[in-house]
N, C-alpha and C positions, 0 to 999 in steps of 0.2 A: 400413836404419837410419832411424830418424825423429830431424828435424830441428827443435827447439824450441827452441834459442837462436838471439834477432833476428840477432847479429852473424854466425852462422853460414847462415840464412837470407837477409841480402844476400850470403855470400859465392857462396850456390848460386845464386840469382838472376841475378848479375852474370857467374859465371865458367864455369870448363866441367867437369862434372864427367858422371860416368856410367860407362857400359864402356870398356874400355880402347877400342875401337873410336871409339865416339863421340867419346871425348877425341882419340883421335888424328886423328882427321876436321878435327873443330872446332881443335882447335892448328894440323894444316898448311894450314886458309883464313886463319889472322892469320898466320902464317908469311908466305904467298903476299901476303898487306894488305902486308909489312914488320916483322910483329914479330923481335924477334932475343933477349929474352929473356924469362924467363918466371917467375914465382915460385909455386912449390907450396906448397897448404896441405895436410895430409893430419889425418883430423880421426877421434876415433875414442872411444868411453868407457872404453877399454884401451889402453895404451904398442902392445900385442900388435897392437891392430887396425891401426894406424897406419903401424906396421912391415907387417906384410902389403898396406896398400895402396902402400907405399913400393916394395916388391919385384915388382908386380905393374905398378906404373908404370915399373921399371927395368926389369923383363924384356918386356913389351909395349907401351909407347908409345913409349920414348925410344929403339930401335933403330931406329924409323921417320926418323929424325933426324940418324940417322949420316951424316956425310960431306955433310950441308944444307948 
């Protein structure tokens, strides 16, 4: 997906986005720093996309999390 709005541009910049892998990587080193909460943005040019990456973040990153 190409990314051409600024505010969505500092969001990719600043946070962590990618494979579930990655994310899940990069989430449990701020984990390990002390983070304890987190806010998702999920960004998509269809409701549809958004929802899939929703479902794709509950079924492979946030099991990684269970019982933290």
């Amino acid at each position: 997906m190409s990314v051409d709005d600024p505010f969505l541009i500092g969001l990719v910049s600043r946070g962590i986005a990618g494979t579930p892998e990655t994310i899940a990587e990069r989430s449990a080193s701020y984990r390990q720093a002390g983070l304890e909460y987190v806010v998702c943005a999920f960004a998509g040019e269809r409701v549809d996309s958004a929802v899939q990456q929703m479902q794709v973040f509950a079924e492979q990153v946030m099991p990684q999390f269970v019982g933290a």
